[in-house]
C-alpha positions in Angstrom: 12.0 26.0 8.4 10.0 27.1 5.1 7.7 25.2 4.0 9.4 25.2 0.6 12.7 23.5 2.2 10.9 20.6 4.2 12.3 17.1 3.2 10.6 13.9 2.7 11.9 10.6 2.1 10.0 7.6 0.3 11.6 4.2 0.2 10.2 2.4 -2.3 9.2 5.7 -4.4 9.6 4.0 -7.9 6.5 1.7 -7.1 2.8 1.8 -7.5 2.1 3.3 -4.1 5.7 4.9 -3.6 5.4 6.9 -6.5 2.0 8.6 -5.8 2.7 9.3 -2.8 6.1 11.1 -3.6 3.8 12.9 -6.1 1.5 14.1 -3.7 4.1 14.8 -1.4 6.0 17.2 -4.0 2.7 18.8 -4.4 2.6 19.7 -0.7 5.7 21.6 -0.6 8.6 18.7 0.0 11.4 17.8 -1.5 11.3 14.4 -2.0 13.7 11.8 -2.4 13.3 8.1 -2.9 15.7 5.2 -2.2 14.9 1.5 -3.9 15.3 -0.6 -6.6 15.4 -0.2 -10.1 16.3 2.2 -12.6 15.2 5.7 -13.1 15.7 8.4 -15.1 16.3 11.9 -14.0 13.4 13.3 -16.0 10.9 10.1 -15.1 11.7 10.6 -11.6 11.0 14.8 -11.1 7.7 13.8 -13.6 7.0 11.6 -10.5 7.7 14.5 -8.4 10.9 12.6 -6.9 13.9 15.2 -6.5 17.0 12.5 -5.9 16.7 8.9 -6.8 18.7 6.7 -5.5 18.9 2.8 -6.6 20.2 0.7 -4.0 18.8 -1.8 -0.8 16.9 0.0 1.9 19.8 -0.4 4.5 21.9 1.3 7.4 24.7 2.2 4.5 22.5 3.1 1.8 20.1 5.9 4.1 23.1 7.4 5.5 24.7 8.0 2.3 22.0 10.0 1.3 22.9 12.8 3.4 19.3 14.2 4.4 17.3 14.9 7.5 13.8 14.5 6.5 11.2 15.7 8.0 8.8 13.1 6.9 9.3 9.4 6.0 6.6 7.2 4.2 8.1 3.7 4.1 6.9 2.1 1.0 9.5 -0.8 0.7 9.0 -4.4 1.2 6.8 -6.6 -0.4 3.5 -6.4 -2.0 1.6 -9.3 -2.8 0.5 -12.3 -0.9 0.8 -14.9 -3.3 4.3 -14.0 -4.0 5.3 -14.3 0.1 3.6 -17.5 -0.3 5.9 -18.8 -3.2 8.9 -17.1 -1.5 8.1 -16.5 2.5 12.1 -16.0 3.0 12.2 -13.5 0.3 9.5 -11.5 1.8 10.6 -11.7 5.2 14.3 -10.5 4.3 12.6 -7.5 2.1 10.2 -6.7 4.7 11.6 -6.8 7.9 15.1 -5.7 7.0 14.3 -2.5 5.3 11.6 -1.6 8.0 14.3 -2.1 10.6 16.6 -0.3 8.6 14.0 2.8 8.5 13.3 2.3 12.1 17.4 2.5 13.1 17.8 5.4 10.6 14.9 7.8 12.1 16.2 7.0 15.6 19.9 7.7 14.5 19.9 10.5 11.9 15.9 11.9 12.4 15.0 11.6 15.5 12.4 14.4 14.9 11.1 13.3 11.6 7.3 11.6 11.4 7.3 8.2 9.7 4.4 6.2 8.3 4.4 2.5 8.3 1.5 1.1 5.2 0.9 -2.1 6.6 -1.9 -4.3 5.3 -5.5 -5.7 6.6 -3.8 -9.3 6.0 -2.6 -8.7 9.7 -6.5 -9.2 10.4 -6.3 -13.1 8.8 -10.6 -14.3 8.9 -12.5 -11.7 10.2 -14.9 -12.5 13.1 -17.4 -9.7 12.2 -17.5 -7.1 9.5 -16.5 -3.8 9.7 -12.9 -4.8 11.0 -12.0 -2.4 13.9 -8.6 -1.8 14.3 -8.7 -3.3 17.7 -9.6 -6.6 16.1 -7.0 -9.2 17.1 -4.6 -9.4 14.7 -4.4 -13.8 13.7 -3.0 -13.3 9.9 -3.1 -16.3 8.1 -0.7 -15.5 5.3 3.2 -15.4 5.4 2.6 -12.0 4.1 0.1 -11.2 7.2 2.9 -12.5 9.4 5.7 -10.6 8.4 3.4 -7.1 8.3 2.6 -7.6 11.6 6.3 -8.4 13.0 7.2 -4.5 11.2 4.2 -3.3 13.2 5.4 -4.7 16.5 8.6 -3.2 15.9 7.4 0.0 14.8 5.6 0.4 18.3 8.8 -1.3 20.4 11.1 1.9 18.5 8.0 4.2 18.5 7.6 4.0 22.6 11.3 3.0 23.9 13.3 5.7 21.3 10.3 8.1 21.6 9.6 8.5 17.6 7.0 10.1 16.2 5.3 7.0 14.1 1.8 5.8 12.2 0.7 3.1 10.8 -2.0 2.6 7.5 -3.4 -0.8 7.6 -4.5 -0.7 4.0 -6.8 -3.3 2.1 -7.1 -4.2 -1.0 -5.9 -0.7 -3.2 -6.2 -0.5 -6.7 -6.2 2.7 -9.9 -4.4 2.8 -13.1 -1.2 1.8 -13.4 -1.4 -0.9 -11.0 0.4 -4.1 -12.5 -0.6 -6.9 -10.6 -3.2 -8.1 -8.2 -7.3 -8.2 -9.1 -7.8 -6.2 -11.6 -4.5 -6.4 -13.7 -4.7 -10.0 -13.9 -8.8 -10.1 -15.2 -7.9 -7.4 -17.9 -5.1 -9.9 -19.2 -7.2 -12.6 -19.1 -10.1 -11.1 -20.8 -7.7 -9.7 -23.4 -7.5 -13.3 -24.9 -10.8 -14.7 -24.0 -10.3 -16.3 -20.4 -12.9 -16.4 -18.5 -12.5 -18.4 -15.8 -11.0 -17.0 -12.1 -9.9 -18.7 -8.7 -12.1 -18.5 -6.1 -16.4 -18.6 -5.7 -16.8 -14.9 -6.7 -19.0 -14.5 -3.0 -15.5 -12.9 -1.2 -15.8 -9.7 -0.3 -13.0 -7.2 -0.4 -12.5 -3.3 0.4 -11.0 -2.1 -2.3 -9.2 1.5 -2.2 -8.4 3.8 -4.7 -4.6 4.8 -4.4 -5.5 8.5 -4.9 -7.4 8.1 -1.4 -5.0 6.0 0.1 -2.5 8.8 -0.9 -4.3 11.3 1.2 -4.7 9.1 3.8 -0.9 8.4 4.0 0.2 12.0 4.5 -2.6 12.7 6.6 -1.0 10.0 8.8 2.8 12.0 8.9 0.4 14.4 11.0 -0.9 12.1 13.5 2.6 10.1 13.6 3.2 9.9 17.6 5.0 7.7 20.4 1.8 5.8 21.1 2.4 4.7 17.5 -1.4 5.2 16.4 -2.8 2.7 13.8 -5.4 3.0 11.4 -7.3 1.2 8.8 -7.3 2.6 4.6 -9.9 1.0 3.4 -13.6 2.8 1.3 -15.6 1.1 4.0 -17.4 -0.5 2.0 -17.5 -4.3 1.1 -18.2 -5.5 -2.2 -17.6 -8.9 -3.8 -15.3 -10.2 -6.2 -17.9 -11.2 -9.0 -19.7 -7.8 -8.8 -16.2 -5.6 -9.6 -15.2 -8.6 -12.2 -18.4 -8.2 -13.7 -18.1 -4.3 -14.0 -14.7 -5.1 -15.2 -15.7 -7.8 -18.2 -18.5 -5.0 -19.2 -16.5 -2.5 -19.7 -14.5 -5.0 -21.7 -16.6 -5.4 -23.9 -16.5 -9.2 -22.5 -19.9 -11.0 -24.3 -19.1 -14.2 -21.9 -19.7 -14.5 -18.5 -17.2 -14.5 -15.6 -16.8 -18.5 -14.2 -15.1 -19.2 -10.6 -13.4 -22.5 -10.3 -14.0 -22.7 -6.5 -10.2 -23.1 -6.0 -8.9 -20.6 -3.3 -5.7 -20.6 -1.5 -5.8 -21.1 2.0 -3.9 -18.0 2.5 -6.9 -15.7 1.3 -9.5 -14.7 3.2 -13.2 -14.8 2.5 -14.2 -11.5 3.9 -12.9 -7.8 4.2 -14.3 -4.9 5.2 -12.7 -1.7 7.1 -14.2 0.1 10.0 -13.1 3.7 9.1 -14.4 5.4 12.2 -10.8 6.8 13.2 -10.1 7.8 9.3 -12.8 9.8 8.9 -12.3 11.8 12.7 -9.1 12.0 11.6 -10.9 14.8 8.6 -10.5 11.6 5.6 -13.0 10.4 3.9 -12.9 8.5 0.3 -13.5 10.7 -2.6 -13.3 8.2 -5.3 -16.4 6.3 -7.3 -15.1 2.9 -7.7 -17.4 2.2 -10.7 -15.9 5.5 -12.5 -12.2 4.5 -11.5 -12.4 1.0 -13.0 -13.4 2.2 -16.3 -10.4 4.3 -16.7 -8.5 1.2 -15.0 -9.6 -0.9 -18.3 -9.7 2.0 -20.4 -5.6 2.6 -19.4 -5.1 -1.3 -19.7 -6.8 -1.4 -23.4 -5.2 2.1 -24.1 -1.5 1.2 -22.8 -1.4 -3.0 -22.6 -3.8 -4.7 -24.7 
């Protein structure tokens, strides 16, 4: 097949992640098309490098009617955000687990021969005994949200070694880069827009945070490793640094005069420390590209440009 011709589904292509990565996708040579919710104009969608959207559930009814055999499938869907699985843990599990075995079914029915990527999440790790976390670490999540990305991971391997499918799977961390709309960063820049100050937590956590434009790359590096042993892989900068450090970069470039305050109050779901051993990344040929200090400047400057 031409290079020109190959096809690529992304589920969730309308999101922060989905949408890059149909980008970068398009970029290579596929014709992409995306299947999730919300609406999306023709024009916004091709600008997003997205040939065919299509605005409907991630199910069996919904994948079939699109009428493609992809070559590649990067499964975006399901939910995002800890805090949210903690308000609504059914919510979650219905989004997560129902789509991914949707995707699953549909790549052993319809593309058997297609590579699929899996982004899972480094809350599968729960409290970290020791920093780097190796992707051999056992997996004791301590989130709703942890729990439900591990389930799709242990059903990605069952249908990865009993249906023989090509499959990977990107434990990311914490990602972040313009555009993002919730999480960290988002939430500081709204606060700081009318003079709050004060965050959750003690400020000493430490998280591995991701630029999505390197998380991107790492993603469709992954459709090439995708095998039956089901390979798994941590997306992460390798790098821990703690939450009062990027806040404070964050409030400077603010042009915040006050200083940051932590009300000690954490949810039990969050843990204190992340930080990604990258090891099989990099020998995979990846390596982060990204200065974090650079990209969250344009993160406020987009936020104070586009929002504020």
């Amino acid at each position: 097949m031409n290079v020109a011709q190959r096809i690529a589904l992304v589920t969730g292509a309308r999101g922060f992640l989905g949408r890059h990565v149909a980008r970068a996708l398009e970029a290579s040579g596929f014709q992409v098309h995306g299947l999730g919710h919300g609406e999306w104009s023709q024009l916004e969608a091709r600008q997003w490098g997205v040939a065919g959207w299509v605005s409907a559930d991630v199910e069996p009814g919904s994948l079939q009617a699109l009428a493609i055999r992809p070559n590649v499938i990067i499964h975006c869907a399901g939910g995002g955000s800890v805090g949210g699985a903690d308000q609504r843990p059914f919510e979650d599990f219905d989004r997560g687990m129902r789509s991914a075995a949707a995707i699953l079914d549909f790549q052993r029915a319809c593309a058997p021969d297609a590579r699929l990527v899996i982004p899972s999440s480094a809350a599968v790790y729960g409290r970290a005994g020791q920093l780097p976390i190796d992707e051999t670490a056992a997996l004791k999540p301590i989130s709703v949200y942890g729990l439900h990305k591990q389930l799709v991971e242990q059903l990605a391997e069952y249908y990865a070694a009993n249906f023989h499918l090509r499959i990977s799977i990107v434990r990311l961390f914490s990602l972040y880069g313009v555009e993002l709309r919730k999480q960290l960063f988002w939430d500081a820049c709204r606060k700081l827009a009318v003079g709050d100050f004060r965050f959750p937590g003690a400020g000493d956590e430490i998280r591995d945070w991701l630029h999505i434009d390197d998380a991107v790359e790492l993603l469709r590096l992954a459709t090439e490793h995708a095998d039956r042993a089901c390979p798994v892989v941590n997306g992460g900068a390798g790098r821990g640094r703690s939450v009062a450090s990027v806040l404070a970069l964050v409030a400077a470039r603010f042009g915040c005069e006050g200083g940051i305050v932590f009300t000690g109050e954490q949810r039990p779901s969050d843990p204190s420390r992340y930080e990604a051993n990258i090891t099989r990344a990099l020998e995979w040929g990846w390596r982060p590209r990204q200065d974090m200090d650079a990209a969250l400047n344009a993160y406020v400057d987009w936020f104070k440009a586009t929002i504020a």
